[in-house]
Backbone of each chain as ProteinMPNN parsed JSONL, in Angstrom:
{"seq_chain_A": "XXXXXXXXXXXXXXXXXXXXXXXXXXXXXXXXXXXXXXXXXXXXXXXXXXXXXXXXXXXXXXXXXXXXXXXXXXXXXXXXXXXXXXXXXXXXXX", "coords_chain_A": {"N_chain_A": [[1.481, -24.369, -6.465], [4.044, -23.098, -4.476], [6.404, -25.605, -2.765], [7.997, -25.184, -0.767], [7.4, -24.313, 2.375], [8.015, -22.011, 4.068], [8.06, -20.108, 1.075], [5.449, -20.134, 0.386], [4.199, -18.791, 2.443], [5.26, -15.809, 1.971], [4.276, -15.748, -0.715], [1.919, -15.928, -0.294], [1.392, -13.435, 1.122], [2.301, -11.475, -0.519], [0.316, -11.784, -2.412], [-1.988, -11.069, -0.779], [-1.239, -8.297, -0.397], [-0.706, -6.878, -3.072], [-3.429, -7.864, -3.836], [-5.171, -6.003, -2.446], [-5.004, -3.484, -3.315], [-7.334, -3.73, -5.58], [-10.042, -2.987, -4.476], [-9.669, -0.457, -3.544], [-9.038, 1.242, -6.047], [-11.371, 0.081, -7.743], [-13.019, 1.663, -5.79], [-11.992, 3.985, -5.792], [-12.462, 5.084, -8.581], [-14.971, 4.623, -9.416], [-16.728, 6.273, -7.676], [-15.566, 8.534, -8.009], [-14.432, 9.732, -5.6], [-11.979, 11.024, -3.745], [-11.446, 12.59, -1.614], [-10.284, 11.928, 1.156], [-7.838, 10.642, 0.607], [-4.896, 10.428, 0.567], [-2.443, 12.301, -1.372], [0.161, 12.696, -1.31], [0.934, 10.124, -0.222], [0.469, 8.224, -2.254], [1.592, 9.51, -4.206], [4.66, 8.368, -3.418], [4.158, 5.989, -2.778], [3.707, 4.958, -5.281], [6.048, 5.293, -7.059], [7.763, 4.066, -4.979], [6.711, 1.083, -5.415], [7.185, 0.851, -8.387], [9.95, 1.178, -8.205], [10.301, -1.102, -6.905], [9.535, -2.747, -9.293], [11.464, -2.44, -10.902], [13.648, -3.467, -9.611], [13.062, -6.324, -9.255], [13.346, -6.647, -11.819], [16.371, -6.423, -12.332], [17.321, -8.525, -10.244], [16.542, -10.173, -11.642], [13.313, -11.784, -10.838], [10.649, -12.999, -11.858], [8.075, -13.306, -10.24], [8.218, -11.17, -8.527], [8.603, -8.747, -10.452], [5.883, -9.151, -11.504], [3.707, -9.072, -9.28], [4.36, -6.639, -8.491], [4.029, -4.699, -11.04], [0.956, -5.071, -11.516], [0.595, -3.883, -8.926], [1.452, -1.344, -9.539], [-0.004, -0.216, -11.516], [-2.706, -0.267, -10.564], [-1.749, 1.42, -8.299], [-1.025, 3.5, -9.889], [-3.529, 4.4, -10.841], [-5.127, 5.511, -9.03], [-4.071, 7.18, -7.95], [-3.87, 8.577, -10.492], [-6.579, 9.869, -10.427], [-6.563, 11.278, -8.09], [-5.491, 12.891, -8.334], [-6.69, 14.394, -10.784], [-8.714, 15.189, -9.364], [-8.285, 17.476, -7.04], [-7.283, 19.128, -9.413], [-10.141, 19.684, -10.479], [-11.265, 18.534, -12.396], [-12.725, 15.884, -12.07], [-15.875, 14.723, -9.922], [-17.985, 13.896, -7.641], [-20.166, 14.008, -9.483], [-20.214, 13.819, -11.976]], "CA_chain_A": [[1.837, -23.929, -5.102], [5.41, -23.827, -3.698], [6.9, -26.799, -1.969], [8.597, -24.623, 0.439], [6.231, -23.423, 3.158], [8.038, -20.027, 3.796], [8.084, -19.395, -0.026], [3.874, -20.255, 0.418], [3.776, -17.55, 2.95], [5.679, -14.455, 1.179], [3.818, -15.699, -1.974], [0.003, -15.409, -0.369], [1.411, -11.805, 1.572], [2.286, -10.949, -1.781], [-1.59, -12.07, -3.334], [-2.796, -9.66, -0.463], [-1.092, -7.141, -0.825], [-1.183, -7.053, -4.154], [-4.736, -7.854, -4.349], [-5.497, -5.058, -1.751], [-5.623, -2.128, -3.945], [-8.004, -3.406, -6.61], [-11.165, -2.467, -4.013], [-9.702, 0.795, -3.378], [-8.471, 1.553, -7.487], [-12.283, 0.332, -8.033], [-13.928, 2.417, -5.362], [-11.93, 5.784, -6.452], [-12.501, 5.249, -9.522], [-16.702, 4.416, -9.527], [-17.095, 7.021, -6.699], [-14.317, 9.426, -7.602], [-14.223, 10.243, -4.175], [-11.122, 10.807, -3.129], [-11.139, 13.248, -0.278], [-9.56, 11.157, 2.541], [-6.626, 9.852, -0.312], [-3.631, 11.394, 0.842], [-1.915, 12.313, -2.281], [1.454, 12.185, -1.098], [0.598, 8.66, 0.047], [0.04, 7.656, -3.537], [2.975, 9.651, -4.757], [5.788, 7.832, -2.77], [4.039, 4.535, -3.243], [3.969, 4.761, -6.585], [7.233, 5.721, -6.937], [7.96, 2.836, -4.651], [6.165, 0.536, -6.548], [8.002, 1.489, -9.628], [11.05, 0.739, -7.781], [9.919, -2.65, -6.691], [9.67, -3.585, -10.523], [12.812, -2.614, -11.585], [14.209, -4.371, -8.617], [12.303, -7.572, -10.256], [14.117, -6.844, -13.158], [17.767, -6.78, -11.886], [17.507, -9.96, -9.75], [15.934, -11.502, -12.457], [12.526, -12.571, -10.623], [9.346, -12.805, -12.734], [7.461, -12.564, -9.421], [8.432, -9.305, -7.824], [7.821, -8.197, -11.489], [4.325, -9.233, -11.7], [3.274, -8.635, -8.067], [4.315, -5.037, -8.366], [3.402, -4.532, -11.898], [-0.202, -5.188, -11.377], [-0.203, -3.097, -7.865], [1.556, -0.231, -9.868], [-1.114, -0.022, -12.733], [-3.655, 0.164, -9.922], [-1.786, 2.522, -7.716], [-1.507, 4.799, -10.728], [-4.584, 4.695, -11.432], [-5.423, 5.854, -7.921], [-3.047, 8.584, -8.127], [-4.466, 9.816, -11.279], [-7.583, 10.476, -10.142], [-6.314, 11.91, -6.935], [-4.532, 14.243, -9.189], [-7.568, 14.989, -11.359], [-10.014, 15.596, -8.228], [-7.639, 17.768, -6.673], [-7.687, 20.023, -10.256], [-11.375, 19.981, -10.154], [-11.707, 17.608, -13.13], [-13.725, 14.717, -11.797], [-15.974, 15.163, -9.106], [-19.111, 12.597, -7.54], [-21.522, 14.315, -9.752], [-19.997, 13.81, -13.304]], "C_chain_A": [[3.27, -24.347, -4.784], [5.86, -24.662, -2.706], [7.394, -26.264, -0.885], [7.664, -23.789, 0.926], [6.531, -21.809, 3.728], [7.967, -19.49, 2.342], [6.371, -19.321, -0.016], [3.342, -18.774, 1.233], [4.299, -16.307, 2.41], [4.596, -14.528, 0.295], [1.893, -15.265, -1.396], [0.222, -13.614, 0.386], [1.41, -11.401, 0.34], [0.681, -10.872, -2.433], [-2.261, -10.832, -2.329], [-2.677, -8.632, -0.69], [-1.22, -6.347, -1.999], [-2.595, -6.725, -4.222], [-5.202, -6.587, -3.915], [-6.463, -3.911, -2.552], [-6.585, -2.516, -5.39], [-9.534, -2.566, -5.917], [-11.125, -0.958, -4.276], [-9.745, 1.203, -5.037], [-10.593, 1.684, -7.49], [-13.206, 1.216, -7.296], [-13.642, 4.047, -6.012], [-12.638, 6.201, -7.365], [-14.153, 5.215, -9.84], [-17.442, 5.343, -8.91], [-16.796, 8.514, -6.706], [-14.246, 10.325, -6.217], [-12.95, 10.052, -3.24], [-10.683, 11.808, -2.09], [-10.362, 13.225, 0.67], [-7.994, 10.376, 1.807], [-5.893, 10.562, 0.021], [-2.535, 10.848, -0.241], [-0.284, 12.325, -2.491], [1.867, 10.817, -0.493], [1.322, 7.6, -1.561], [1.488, 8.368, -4.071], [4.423, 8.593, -4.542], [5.545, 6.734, -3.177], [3.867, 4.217, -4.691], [5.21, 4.657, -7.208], [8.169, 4.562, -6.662], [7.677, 1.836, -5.152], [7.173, 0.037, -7.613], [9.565, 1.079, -9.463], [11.24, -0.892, -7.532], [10.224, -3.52, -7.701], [11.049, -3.633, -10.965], [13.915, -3.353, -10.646], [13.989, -5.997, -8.978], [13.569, -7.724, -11.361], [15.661, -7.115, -13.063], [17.929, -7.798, -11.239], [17.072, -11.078, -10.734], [14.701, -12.056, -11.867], [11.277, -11.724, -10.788], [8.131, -12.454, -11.268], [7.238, -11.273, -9.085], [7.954, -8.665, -9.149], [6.682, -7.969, -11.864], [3.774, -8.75, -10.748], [3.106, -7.357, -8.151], [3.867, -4.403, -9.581], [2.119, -4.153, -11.508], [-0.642, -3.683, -10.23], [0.715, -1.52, -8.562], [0.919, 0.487, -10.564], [-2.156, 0.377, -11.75], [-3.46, 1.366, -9.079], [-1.684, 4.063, -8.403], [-2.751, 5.383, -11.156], [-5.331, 5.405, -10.083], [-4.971, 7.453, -7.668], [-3.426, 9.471, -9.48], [-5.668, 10.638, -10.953], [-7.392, 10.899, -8.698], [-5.718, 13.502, -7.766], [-5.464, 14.994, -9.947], [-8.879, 15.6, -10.207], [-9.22, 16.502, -7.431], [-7.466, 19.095, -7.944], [-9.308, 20.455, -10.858], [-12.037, 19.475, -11.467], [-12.701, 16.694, -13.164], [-14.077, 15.229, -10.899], [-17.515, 14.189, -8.94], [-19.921, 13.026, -8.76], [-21.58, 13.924, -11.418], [-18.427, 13.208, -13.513]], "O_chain_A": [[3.691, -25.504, -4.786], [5.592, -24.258, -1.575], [7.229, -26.934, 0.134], [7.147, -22.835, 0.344], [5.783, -20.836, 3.821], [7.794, -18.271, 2.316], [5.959, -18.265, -0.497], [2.488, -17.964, 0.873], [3.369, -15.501, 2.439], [3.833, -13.562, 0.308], [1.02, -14.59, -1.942], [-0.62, -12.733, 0.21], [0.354, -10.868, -0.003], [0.125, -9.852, -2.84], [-2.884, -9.875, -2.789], [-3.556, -7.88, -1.111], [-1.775, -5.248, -1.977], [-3.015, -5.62, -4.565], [-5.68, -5.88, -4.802], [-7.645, -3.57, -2.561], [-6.594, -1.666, -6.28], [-10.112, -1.71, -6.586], [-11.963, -0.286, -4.878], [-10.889, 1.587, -5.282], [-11.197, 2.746, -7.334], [-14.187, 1.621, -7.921], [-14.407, 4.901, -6.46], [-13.321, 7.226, -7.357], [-14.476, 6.015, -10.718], [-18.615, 5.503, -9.247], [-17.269, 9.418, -6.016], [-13.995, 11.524, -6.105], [-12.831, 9.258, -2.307], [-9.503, 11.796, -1.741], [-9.76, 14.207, 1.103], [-7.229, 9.68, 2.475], [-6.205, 11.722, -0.244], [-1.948, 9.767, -0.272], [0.344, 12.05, -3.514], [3.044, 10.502, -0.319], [2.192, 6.748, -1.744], [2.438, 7.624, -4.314], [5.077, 8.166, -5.494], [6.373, 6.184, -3.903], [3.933, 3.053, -5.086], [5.322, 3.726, -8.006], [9.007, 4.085, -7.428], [8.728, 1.353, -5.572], [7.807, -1.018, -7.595], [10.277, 0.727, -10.404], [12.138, -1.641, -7.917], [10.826, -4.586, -7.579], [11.665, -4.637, -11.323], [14.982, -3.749, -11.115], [14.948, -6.765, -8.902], [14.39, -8.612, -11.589], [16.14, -8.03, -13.733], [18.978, -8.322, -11.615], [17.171, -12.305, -10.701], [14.654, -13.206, -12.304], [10.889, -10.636, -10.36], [7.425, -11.447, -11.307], [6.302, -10.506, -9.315], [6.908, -8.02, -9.067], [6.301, -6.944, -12.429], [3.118, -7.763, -11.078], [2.016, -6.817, -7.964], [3.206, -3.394, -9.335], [1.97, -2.986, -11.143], [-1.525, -2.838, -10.373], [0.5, -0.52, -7.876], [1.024, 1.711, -10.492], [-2.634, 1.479, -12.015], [-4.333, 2.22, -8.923], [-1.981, 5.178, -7.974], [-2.98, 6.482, -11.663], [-6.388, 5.934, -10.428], [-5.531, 8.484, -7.297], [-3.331, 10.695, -9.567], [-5.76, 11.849, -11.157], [-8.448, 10.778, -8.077], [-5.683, 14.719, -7.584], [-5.294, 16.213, -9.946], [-9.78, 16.386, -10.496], [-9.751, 16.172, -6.37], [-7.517, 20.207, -7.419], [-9.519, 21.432, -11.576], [-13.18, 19.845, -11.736], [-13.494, 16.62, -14.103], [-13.375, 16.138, -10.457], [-18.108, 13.811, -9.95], [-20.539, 12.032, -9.142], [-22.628, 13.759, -12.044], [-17.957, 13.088, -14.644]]}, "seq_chain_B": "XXXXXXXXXXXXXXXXXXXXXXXXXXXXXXXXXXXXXXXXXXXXXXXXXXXXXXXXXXXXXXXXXXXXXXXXXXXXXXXXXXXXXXXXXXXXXX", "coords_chain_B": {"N_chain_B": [[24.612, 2.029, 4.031], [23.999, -0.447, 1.506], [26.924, -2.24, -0.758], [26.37, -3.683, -2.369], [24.595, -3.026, -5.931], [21.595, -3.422, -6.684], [20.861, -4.263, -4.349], [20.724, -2.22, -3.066], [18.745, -0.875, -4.753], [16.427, -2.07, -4.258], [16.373, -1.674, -1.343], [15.468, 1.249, -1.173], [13.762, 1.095, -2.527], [11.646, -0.353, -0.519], [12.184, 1.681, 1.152], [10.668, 3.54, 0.492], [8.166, 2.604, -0.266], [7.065, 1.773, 2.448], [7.382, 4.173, 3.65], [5.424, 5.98, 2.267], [2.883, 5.619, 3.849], [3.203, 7.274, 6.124], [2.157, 9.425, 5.284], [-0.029, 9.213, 4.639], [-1.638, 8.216, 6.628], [-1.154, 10.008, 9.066], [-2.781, 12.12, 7.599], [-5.682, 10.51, 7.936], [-5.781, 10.171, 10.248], [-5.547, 13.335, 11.381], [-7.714, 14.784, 10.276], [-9.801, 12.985, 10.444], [-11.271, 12.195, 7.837], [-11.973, 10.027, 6.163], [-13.722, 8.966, 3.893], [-13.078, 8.341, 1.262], [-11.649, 6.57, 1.137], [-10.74, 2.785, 1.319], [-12.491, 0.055, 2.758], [-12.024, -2.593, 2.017], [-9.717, -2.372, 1.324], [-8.061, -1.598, 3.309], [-8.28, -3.886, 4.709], [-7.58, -6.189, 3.278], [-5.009, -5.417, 3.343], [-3.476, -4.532, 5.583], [-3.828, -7.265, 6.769], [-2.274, -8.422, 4.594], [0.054, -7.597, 4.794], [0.73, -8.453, 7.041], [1.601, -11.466, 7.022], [4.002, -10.549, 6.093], [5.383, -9.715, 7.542], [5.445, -12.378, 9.057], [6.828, -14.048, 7.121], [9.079, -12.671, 7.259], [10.482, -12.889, 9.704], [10.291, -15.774, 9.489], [12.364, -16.464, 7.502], [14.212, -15.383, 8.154], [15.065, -12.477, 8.027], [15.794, -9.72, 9.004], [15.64, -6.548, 7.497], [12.818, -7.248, 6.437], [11.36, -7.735, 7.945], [11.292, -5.704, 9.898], [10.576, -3.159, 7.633], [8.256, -4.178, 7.343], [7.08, -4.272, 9.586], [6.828, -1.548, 10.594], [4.984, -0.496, 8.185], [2.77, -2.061, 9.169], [2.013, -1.142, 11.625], [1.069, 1.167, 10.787], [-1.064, 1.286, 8.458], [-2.713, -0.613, 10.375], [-3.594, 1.369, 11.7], [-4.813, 3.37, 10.072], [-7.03, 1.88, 9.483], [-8.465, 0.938, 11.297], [-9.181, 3.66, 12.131], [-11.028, 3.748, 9.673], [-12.783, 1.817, 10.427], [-13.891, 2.742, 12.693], [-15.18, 4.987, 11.876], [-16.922, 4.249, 10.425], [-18.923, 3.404, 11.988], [-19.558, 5.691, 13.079], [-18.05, 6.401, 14.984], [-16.027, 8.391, 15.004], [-15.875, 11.985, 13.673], [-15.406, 14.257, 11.319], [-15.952, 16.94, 13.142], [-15.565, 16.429, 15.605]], "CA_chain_B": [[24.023, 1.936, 2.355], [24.584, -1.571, 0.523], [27.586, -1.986, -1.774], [25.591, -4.393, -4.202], [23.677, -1.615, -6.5], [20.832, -4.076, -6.517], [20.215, -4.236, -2.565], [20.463, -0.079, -2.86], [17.752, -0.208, -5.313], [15.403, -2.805, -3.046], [16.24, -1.058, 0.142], [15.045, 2.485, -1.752], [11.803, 0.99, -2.726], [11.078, -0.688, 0.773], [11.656, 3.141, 2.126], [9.283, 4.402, -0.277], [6.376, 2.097, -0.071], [7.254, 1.912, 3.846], [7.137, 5.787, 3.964], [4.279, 6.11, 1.671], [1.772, 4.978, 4.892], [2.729, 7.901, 7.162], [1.158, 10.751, 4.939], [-1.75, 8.652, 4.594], [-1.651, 7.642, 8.79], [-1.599, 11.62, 9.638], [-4.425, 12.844, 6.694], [-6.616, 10.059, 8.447], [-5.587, 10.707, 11.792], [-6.477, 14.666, 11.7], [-8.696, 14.735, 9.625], [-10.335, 12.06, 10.504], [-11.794, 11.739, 6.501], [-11.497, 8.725, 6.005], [-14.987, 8.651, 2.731], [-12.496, 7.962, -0.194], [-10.905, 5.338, 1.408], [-11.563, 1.697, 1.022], [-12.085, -0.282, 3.892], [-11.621, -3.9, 1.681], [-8.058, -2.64, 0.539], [-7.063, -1.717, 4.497], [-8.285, -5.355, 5.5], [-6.722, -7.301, 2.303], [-3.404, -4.718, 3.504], [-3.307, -5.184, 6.765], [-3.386, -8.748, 6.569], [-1.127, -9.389, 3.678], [1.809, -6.769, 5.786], [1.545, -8.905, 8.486], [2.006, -12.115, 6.537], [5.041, -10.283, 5.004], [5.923, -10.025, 8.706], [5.225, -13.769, 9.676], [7.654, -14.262, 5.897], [10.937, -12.129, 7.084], [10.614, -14.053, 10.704], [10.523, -17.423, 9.079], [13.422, -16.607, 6.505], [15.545, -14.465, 9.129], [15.33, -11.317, 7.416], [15.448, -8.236, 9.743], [14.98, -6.077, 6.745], [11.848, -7.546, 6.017], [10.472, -7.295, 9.503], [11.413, -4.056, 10.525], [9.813, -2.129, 6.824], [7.023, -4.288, 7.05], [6.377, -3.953, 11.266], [6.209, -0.173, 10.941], [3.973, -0.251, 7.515], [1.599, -2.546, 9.973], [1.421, -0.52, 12.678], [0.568, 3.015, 10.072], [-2.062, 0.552, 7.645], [-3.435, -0.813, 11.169], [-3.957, 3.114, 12.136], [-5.654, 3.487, 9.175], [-7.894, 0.783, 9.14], [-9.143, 1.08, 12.648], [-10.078, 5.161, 11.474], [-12.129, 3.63, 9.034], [-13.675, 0.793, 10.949], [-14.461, 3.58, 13.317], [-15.99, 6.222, 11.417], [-18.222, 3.415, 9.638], [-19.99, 3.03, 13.173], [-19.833, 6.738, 13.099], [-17.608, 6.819, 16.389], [-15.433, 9.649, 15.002], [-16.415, 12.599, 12.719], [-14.373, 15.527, 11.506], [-16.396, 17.507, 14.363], [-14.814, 15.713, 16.945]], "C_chain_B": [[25.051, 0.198, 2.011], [25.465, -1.475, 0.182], [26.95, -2.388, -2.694], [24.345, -3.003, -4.512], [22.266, -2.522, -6.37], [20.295, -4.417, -5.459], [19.946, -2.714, -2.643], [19.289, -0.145, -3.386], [16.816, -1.09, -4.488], [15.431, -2.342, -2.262], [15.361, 0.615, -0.057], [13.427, 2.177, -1.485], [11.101, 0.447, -1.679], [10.879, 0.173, 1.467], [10.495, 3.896, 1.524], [8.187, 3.887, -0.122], [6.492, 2.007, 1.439], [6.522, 3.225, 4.262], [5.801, 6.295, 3.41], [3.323, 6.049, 2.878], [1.923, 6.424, 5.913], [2.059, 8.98, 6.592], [-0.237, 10.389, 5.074], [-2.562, 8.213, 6.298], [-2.036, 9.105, 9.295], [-2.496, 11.888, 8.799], [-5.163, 12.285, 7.699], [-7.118, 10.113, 9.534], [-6.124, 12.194, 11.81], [-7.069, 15.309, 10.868], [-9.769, 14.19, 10.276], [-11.782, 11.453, 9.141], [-11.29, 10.561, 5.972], [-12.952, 7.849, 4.672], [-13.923, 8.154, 1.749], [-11.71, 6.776, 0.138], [-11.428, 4.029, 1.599], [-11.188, 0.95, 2.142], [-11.556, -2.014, 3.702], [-10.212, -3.895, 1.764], [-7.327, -2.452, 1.962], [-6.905, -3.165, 5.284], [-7.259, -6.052, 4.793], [-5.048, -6.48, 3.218], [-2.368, -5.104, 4.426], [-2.759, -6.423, 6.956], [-1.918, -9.404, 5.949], [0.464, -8.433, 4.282], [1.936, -7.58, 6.728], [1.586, -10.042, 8.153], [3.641, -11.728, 6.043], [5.795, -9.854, 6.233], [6.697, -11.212, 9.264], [6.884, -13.66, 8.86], [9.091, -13.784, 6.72], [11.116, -12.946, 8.546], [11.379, -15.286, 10.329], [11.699, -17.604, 8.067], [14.363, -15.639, 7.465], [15.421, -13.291, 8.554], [14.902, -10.122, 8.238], [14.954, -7.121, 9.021], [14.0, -5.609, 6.617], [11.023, -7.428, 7.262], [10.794, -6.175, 9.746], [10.429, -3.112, 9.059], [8.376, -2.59, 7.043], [6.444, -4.255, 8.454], [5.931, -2.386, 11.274], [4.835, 0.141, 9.42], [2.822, -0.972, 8.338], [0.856, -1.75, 11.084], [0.334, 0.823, 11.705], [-0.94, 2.439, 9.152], [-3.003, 0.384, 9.221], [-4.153, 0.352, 11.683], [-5.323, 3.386, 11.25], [-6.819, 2.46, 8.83], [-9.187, 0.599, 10.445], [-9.598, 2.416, 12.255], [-11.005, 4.503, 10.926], [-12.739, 2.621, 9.149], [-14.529, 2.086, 12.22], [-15.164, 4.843, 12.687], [-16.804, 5.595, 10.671], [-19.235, 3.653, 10.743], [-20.034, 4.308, 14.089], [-19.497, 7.108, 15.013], [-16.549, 8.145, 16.338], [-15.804, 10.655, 13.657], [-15.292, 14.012, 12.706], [-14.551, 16.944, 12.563], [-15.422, 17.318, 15.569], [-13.995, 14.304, 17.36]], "O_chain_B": [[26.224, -0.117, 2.208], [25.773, -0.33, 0.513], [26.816, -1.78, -3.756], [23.613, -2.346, -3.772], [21.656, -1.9, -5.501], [19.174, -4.921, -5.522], [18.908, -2.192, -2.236], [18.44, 0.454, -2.726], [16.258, -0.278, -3.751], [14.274, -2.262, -1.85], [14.705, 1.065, 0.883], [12.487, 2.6, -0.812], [9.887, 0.651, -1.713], [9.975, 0.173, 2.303], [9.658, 4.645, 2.028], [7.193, 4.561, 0.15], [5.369, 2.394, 1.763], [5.497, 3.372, 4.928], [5.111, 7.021, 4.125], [2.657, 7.055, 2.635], [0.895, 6.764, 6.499], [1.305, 9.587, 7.353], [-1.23, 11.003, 5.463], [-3.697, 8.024, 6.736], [-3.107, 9.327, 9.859], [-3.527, 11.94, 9.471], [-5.523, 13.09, 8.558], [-8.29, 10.118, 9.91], [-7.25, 12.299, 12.296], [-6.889, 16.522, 10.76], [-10.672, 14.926, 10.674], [-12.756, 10.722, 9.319], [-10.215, 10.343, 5.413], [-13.133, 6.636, 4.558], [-14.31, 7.025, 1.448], [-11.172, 6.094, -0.735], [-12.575, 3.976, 2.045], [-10.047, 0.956, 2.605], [-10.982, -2.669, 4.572], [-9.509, -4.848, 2.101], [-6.204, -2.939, 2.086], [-6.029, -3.561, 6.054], [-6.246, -6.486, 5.342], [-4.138, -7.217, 3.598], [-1.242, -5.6, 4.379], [-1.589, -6.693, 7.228], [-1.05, -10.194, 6.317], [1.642, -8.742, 4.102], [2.993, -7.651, 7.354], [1.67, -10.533, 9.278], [4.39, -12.626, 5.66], [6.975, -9.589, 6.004], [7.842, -11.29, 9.711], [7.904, -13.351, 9.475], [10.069, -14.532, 6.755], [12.037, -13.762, 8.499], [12.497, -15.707, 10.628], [12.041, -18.748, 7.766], [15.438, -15.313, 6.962], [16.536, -12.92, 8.923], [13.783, -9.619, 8.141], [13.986, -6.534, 9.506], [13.715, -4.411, 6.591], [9.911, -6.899, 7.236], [9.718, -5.58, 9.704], [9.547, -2.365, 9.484], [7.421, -1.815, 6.992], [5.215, -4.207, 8.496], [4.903, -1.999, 11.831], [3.889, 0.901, 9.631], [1.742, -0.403, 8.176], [-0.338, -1.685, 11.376], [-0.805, 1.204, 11.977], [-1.906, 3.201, 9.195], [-3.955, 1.154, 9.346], [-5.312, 0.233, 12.08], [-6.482, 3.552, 11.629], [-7.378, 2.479, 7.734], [-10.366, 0.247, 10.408], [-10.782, 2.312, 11.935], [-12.052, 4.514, 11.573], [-13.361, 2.229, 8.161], [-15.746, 2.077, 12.407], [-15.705, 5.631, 13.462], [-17.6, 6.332, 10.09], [-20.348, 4.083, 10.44], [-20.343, 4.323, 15.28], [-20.161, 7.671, 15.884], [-16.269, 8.811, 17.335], [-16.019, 10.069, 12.596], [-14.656, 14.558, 13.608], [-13.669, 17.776, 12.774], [-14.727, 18.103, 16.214], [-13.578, 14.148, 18.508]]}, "name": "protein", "num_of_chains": 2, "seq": "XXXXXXXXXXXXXXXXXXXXXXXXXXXXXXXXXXXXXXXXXXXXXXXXXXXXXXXXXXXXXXXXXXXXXXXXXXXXXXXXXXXXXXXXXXXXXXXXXXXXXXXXXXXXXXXXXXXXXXXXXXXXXXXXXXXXXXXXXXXXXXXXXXXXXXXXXXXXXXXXXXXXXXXXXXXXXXXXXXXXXXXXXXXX"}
């Protein structure tokens, strides 16, 4: 845990946010029910995301790298199957 | 716009995952479909944006409060839809 109590608070916003999307990633994905997913949602934030890391990467901090890593793997994975339910690929039944 | 290329590319990806929230704020809003959506990942969201609030406060960062005050308000939108259509107070009827 960091010694500095504002670095404690970014670092647990970060764990939520972060953590956030594994419910959703696992509900799409167990349910494929993505109806209510607004797919230009998932576009941008992915996108964003994606940006986040390589932002990591130019300052040099292994955080921002990991943080967004993790929530980019999940928000892709959110976004694929928004993308496949949407071509009539997946669907609750199969 | 920044001069450092490295604030350009952080300020990019704060508009993108920022912006990301209003497609998903209007679907939920008139629509009001809000089945594919997870109501763990709007609580964990919620929460950890407005920690990432408390964070740009406590380190001065206007920045950081202003992308992450309007992703709170558009996540909070969305989170209240789907605390309300659990207890079946709004339906795409009405």
């Amino acid at each position: 845990m960091p010694a500095d109590p504002n670095a404690f608070i970014g670092y647990t916003a970060a764990a939520f946010t972060t953590a956030a999307f594994v419910p959703q990633a696992w509900k799409s994905w167990s349910t494929r029910d993505l109806s209510g997913v607004s797919l230009p949602m998932y576009a941008l934030f992915t996108l964003g995301v994606g940006m986040w890391c390589a932002y990591g990467f130019v300052i040099g901090s292994l955080p921002v790298v990991l943080a967004n890593g993790v929530t980019l793997v999940l928000a892709s994975l959110v976004l694929g199957l928004k993308l496949a339910s949407l071509r009539g690929r997946v669907n609750p039944a199969g």
